[in-house]
C-alpha positions in Angstrom: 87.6 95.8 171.7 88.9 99.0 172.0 89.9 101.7 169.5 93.6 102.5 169.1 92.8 106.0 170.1 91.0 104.4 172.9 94.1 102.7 174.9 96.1 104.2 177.0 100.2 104.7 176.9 100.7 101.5 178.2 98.8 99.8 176.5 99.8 101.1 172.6 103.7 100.2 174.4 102.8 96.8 174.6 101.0 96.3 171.7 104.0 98.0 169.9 106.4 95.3 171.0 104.2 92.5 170.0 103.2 93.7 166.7 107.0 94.4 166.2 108.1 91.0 167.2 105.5 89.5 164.2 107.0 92.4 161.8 110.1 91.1 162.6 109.1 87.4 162.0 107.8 88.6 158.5 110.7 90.3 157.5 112.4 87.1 157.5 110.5 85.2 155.4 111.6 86.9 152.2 109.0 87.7 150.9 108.5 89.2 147.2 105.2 90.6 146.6 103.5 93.4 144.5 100.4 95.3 145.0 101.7 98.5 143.0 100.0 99.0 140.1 96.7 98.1 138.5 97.7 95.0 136.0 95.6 92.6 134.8 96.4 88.8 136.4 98.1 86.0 133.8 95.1 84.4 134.4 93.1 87.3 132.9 95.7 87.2 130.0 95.0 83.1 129.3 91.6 83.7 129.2 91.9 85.6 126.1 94.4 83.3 124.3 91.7 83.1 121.6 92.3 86.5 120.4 95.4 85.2 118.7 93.2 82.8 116.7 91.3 85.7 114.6 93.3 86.3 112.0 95.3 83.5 110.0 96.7 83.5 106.5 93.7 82.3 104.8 91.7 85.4 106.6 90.0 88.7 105.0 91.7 91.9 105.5 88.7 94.6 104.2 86.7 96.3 106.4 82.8 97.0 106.0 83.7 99.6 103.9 86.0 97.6 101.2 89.4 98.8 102.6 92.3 96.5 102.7 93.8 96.9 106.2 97.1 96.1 105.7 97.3 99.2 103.7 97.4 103.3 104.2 94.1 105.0 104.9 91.4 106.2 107.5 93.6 108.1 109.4 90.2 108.3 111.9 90.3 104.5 112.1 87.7 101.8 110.4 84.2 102.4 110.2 82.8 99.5 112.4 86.0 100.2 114.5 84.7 103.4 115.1 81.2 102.4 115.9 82.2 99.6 118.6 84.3 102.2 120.4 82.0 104.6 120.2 79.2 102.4 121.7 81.8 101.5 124.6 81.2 105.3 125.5 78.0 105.7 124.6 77.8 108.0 121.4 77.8 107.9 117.4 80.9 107.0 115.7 80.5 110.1 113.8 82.0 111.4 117.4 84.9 109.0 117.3 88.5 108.9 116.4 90.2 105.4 117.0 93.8 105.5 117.7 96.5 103.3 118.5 97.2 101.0 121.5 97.1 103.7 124.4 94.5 106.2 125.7 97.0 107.4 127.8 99.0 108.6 124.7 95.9 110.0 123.4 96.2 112.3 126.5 99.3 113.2 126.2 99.0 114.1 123.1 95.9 115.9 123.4 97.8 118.2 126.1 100.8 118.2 124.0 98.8 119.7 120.6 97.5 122.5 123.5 100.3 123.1 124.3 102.0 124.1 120.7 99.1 124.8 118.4 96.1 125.8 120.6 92.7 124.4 121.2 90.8 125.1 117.9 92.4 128.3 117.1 93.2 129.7 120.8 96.6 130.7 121.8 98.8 127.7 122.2 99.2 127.3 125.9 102.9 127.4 125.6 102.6 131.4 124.9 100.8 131.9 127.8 102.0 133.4 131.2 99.9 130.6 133.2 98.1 127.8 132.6 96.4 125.4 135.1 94.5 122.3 135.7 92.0 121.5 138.3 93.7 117.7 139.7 90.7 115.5 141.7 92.6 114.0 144.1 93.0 111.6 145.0 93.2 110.8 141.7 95.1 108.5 138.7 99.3 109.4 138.9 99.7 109.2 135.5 97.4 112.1 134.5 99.1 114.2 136.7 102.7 113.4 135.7 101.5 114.4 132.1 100.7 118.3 133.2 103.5 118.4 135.5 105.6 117.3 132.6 104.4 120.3 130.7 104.4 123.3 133.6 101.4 123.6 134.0 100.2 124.4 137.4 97.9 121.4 139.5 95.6 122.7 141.7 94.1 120.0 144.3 90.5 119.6 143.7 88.8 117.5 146.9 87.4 114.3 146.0 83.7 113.1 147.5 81.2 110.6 146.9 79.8 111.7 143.8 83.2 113.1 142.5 84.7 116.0 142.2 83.7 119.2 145.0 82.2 120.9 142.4 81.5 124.4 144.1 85.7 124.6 144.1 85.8 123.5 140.0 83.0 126.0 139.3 84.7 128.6 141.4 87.9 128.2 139.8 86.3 127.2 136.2 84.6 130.4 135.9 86.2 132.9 136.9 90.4 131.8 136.1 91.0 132.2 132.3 94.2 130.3 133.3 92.2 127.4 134.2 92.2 125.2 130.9 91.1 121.5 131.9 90.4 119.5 134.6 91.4 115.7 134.8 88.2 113.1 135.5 87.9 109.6 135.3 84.1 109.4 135.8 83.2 105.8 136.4 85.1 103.7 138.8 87.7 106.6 139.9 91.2 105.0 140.6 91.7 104.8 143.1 88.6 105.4 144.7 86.3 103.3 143.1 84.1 106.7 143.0 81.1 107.1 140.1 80.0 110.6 139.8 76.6 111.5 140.4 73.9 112.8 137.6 73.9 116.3 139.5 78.1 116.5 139.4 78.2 116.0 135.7 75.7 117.9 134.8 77.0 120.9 136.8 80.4 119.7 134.7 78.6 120.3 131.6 76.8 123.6 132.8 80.2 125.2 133.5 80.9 128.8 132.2 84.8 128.6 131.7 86.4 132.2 131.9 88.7 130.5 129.2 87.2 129.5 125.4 89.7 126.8 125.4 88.6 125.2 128.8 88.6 121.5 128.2 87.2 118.8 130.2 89.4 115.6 130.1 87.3 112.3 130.2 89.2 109.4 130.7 86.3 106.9 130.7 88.9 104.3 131.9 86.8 101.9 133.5 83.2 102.3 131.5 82.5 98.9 131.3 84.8 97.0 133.9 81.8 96.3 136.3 82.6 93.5 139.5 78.7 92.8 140.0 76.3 92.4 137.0 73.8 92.9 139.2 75.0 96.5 140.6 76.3 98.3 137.7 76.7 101.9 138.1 75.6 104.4 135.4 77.3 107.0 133.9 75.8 110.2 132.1 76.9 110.5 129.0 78.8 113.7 128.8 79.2 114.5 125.2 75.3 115.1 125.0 75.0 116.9 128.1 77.6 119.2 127.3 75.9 119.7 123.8 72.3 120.1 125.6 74.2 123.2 128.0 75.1 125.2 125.3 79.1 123.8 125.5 78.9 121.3 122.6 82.9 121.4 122.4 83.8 121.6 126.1 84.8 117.8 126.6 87.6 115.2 125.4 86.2 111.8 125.9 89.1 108.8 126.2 88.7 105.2 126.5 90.2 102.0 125.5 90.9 98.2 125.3 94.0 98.3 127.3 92.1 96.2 130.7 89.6 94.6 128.0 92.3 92.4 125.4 95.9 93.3 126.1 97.6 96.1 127.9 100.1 97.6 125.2 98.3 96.3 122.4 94.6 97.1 122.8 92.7 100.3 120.9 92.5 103.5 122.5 89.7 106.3 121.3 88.9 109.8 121.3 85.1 111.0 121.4 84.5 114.7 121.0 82.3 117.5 118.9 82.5 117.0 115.3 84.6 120.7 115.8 86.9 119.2 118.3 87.5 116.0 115.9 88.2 118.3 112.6 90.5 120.4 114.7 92.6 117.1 115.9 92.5 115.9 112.8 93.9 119.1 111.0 97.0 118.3 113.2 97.6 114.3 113.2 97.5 114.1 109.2 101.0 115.3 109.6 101.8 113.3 112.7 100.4 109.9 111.3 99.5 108.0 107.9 97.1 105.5 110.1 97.3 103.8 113.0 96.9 100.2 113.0 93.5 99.1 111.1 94.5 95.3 111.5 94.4 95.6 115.1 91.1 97.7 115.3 89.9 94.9 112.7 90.9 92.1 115.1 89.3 93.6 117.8 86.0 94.1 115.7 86.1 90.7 114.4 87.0 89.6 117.9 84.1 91.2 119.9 81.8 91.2 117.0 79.7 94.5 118.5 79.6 95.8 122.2 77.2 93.2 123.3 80.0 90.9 122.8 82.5 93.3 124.5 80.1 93.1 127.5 79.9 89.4 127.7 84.1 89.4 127.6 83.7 91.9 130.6 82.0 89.1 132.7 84.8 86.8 132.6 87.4 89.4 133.7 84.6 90.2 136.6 84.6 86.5 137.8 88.3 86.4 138.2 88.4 90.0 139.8 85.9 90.0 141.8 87.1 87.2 144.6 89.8 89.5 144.7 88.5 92.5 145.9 86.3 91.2 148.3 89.1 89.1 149.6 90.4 92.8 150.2 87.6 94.3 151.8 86.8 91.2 154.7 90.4 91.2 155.2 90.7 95.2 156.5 87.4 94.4 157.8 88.0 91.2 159.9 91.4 93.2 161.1 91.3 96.5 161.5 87.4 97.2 161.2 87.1 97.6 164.3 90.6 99.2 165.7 89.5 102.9 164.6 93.1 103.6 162.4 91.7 103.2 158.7 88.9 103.3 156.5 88.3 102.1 152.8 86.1 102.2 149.7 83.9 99.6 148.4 84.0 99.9 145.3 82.2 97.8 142.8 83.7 98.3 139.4 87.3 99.4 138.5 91.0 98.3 139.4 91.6 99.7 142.5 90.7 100.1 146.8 91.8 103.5 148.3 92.6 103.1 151.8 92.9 106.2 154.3 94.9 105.4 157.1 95.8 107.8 159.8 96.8 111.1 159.0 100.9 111.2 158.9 101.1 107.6 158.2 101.0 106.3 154.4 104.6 107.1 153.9 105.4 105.2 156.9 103.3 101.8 156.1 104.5 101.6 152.3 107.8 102.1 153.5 107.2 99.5 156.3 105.3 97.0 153.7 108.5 97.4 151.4 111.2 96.1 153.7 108.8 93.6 154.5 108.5 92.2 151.3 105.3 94.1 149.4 105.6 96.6 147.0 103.0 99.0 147.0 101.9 102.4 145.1 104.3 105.2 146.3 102.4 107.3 149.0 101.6 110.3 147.8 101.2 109.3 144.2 97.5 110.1 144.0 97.9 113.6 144.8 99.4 116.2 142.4 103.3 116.7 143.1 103.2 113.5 144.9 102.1 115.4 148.3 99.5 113.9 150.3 98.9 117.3 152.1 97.6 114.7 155.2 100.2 112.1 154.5 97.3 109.8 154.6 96.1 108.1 151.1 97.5 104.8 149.8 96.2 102.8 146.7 95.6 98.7 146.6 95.6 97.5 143.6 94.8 93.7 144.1 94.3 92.8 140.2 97.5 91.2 138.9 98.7 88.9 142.4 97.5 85.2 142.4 94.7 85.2 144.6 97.1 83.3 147.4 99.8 86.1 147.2 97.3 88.7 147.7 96.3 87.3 150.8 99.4 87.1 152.2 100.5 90.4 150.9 97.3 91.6 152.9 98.6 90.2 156.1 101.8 92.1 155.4 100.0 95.3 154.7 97.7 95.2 157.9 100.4 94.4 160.0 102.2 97.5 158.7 99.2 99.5 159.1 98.6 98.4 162.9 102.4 99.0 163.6 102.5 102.6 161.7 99.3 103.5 163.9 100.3 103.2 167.1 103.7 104.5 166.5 102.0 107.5 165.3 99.7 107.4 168.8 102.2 107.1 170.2 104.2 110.8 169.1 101.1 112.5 170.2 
């Protein structure tokens, strides 16, 4: 079979009518399907109707340490709280503060107390002429709506194989003062499914920031949401590396229960130098009393230690993973071969990245949408929204029955095909 590049004007004309003539067929069906974001399924949500069943009225409220939960205190969360989230990133509890429902918050947060009071003593970014963030991109939307929020300048950092282009972030790390974090979610990237090498974090934790209050933001999203037990990435475990490099304070670590219990009412953490920790804490004993120790309890009680946690994890990957290979033999079977895409495999995470031709992701979502399927906006994994090739569009095949994702799959190959040789057929 030919490539699309391969056929001549003719030929992409009349494959244009006939793959509008079946667009036109779908658009009639109605159609109401979403592939936009990365939410877990119902069925994911059933599974864990148990939860519920923790606590009753008859039930023990003290932690480990003799503290009645449904009172004030720990402001840096329960003990065994602390250690189970703290062994979901792989360091002491010591290097742990448990907060509330969100990691996301966490972030903002974290940017937020930058922002007005400093990092540790620095001048608080707000103060400053500049400030800037290094953005791997493609990368997670919501991290980069938080620094655009605040003004601070995105600066598109290339994403490859093993993460981040690291000669740019050391160029740019080392010699810009204004340069005062960089956004990185390590292990399972969303949306590329992307697990950064040994060398690429430990040239992360050998940086030499021109600024003291460089910050490396961790967002550990996806530590332990594995497809295949049998083919299980590793991560380096930055806190410690950083520490071994001489930059014991140089990272924010973030993860949470969000994709693990419920979204909106899991436990989100912060892991960082005991420096860091005092330094955030100095600041959220006037922002909060506590956060919610009943949950953390439940969750404790729930998982019993991480080994448990793990074991949970398995039962999500059973439901997931039919999914995403449904996914990737689908864009195999049809358009593998056609020469107007490509796609990662990932094995762990929420989402596929797909590249299609350049100048064409606005142009399939948009097509997709009037046909019935909702997708992520193109664009939206880039700082600013601008795909600088127009070219990057997430799937995020999690939350549709497995039957609706199929058919939204037909939709979004169809859309593909048509968007291609439109585009061959400008040149």
């Amino acid at each position: 079979m030919k490539t699309y590049k391969e056929m001549t004007k003719e030929e992409l004309m009349s494959l244009k009518a006939e793959l509008e003539k079946m667009y036109e067929d779908v658009k009639g069906k109605g159609l109401k399907l979403n592939m936009a974001r990365g939410l877990p399924s119902s069925q994911q949500l059933d599974m864990e109707a148990d939860f519920f069943n923790t606590f009753d009225s008859t039930s023990e409220f003290k932690s480990e340490t003799g503290l009645d939960c449904r009172n004030y205190g720990e402001l840096l969360g329960i003990a065994e709280a602390r250690k189970l989230m703290g062994d979901m990133m792989g360091i002491p509890a010591d290097n742990v503060i448990v907060f509330g429902n969100s990691s996301l918050n966490i972030m903002y947060d974290t940017v937020c107390r930058s922002m007005v009071h400093g990092v540790c003593g620095s001048t608080p970014w707000c103060k400053l002429d500049k400030v800037k963030f290094l953005c791997p991109a493609p990368g997670y939307d919501r991290h980069f709506a938080i620094t655009e929020q605040f003004g601070i300048e995105m600066i598109n950092i290339p994403m490859t194989e093993d993460g981040p282009d690291m000669d740019l972030v050391e160029k740019h790390v080392n010699n810009d003062a204004a340069v005062k974090g960089i956004w990185c979610v390590p292990k399972y990237s969303n949306p590329q499914g992307v697990v950064y090498s040994k060398e690429t974090c430990e040239r992360l934790a050998n940086l030499k920031p021109a600024a003291e209050d460089f910050r490396i933001f961790w967002d550990n999203a996806y530590a332990i949401h594995h497809l295949y037990e049998d083919n299980q990435k590793e991560l380096p475990e930055i806190i410690s590396l950083c520490e071994k490099a001489g930059n014991p304070d140089m990272v924010y670590e973030f993860c949470s229960t969000s994709k693990v219990t419920f979204p909106g009412s899991g436990v989100a953490a912060l892991g960082s130098s005991k420096k860091n920790l005092d330094y955030v804490k100095s600041i959220i004993t006037i922002q909060t009393i506590g956060h919610d120790k009943l949950n953390q309890l439940r969750h404790v009680r729930y998982f019993k230690n991480f080994d448990g946690m793990k074991n949970h994890m398995k039962k999500h990957a059973e439901i997931l993973r039919p999914k995403f290979e449904l996914v990737l033999s689908r864009l195999e079977e049809e358009i593998g071969s056609l020469g107007i895409g490509s796609w990662t495999k990932p094995v762990g995470g929420y989402f596929v990245s797909f590249q299609a031709l350049n100048g064409c992701a606005k142009n399939i979502v948009a097509k997709c949408k009037e046909a019935g399927v909702t997708l992520t906006g193109a664009g939206a994994t880039y700082p600013y929204h601008k795909d600088p090739d127009d070219s990057n569009i997430r799937i995020a095949p999690t939350f549709p029955p497995i039957e609706e994702l199929a058919a939204a799959l037909d939709v979004f190959v169809l859309c593909v095909k048509l968007a291609s040789v439109e585009k061959l057929l400008e040149a």
